[in-house]
Backbone as CSV, one residue per row, in Angstrom:
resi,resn,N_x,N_y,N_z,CA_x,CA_y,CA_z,C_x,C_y,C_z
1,UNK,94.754,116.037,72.465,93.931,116.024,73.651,93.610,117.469,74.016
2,UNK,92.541,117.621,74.432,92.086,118.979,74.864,92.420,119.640,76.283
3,UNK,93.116,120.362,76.394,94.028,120.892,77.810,92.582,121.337,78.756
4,UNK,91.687,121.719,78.438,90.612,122.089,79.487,89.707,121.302,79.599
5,UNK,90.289,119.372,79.312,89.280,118.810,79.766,90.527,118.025,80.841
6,UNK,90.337,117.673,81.844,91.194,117.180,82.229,91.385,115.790,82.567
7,UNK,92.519,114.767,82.603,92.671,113.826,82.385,91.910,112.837,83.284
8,UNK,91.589,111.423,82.653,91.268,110.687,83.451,92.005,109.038,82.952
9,UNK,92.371,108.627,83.960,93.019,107.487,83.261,92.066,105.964,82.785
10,UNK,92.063,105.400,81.748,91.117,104.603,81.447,90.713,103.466,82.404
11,UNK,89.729,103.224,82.645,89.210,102.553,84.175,89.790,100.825,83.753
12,UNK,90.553,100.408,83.017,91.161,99.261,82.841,92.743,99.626,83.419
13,UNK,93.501,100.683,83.537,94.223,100.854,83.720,94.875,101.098,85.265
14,UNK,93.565,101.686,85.680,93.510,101.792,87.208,93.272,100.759,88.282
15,UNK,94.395,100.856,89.208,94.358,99.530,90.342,92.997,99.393,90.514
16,UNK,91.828,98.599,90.919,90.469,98.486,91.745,91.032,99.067,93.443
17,UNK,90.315,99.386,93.865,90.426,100.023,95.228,90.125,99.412,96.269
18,UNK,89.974,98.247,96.124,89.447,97.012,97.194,90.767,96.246,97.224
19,UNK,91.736,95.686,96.011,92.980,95.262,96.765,94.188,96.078,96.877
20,UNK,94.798,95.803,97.776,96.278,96.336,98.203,97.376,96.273,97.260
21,UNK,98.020,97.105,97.165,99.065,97.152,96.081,100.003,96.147,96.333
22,UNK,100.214,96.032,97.700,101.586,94.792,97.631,100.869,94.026,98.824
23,UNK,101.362,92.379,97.681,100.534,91.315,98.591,101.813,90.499,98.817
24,UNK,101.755,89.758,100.318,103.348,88.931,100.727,103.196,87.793,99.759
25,UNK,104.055,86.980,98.743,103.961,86.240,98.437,104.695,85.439,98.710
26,UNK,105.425,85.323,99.966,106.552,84.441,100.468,105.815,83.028,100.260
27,UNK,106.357,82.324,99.933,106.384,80.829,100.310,106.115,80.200,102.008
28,UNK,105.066,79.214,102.407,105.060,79.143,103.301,105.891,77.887,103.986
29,UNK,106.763,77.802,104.969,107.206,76.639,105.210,106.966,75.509,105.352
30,UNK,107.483,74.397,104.538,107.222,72.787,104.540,106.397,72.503,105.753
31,UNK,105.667,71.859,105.908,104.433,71.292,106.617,106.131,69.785,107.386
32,UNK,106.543,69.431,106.875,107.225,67.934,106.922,108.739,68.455,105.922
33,UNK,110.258,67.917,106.754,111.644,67.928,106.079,111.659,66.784,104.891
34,UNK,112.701,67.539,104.184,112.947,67.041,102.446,113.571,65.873,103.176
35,UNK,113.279,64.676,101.725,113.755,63.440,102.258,115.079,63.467,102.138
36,UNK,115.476,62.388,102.957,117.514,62.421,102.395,117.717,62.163,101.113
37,UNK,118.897,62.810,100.506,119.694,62.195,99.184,118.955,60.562,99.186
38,UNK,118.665,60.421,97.767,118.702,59.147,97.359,119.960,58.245,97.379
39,UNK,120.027,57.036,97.828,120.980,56.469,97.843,120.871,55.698,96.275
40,UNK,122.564,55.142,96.062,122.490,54.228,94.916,123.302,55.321,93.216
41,UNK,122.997,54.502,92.081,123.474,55.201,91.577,123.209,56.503,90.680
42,UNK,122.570,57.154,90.996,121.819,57.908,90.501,121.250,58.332,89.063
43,UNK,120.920,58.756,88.687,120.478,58.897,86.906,120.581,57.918,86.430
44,UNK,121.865,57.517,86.189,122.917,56.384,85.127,122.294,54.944,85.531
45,UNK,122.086,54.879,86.956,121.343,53.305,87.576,120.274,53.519,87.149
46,UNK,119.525,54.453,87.227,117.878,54.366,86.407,118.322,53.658,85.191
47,UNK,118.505,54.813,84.099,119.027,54.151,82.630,119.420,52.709,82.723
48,UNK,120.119,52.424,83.202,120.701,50.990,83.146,119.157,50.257,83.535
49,UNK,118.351,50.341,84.297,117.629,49.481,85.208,116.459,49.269,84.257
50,UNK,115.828,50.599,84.211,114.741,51.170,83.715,114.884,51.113,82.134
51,UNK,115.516,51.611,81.857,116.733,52.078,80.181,116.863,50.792,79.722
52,UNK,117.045,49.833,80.178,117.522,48.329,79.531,118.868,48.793,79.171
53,UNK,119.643,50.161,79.183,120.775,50.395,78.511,121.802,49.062,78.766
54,UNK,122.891,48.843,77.610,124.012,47.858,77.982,125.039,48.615,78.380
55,UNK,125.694,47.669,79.272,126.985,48.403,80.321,127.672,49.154,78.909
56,UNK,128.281,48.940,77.831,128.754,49.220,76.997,128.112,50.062,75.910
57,UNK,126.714,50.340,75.845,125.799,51.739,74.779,126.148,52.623,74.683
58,UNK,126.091,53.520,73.731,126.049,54.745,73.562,125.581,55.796,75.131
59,UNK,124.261,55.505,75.284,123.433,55.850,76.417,124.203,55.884,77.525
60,UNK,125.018,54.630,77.931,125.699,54.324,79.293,127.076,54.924,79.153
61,UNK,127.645,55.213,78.814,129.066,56.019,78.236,128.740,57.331,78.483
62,UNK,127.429,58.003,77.584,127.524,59.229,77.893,126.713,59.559,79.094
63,UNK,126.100,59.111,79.707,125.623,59.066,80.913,126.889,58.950,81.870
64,UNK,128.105,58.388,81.758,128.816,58.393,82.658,129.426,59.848,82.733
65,UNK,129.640,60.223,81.099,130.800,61.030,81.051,130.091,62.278,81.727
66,UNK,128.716,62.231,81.561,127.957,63.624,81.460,127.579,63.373,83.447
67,UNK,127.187,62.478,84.117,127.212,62.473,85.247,128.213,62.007,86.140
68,UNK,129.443,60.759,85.558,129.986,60.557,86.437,129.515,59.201,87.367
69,UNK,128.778,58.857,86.955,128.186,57.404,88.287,127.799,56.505,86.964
């Protein structure tokens, strides 16, 4: 680079001058509160319901072991 020309930084590199360097990006608060916990048995009652799983499958075993319900 030539020392007596002096630098300019490539115009892709440079902020635009119309927006602000730091913009708030907070999250704005729920409009309406989260519903309550689902009642029932959770995951494992889907599978079973939904799943057709048998009380005794592969599926329903490790669904217990891995959730517990």
């Amino acid at each position: 680079m030539d020392p007596t020309v002096p630098y300019r930084p490539h115009p892709y590199h440079a902020p635009p001058r119309d927006v602000p360097r730091h913009v708030d990006r907070t999250a704005p608060e729920p409009a309406f509160p989260a519903p309550p916990p689902a009642q029932g048995g959770g995951i494992c009652a889907l599978g079973r319901a939904y799943g057709g799983w048998a009380p005794d499958s592969d599926a329903a075993r490790i669904c217990h072991i891995a959730y517990g319900n």
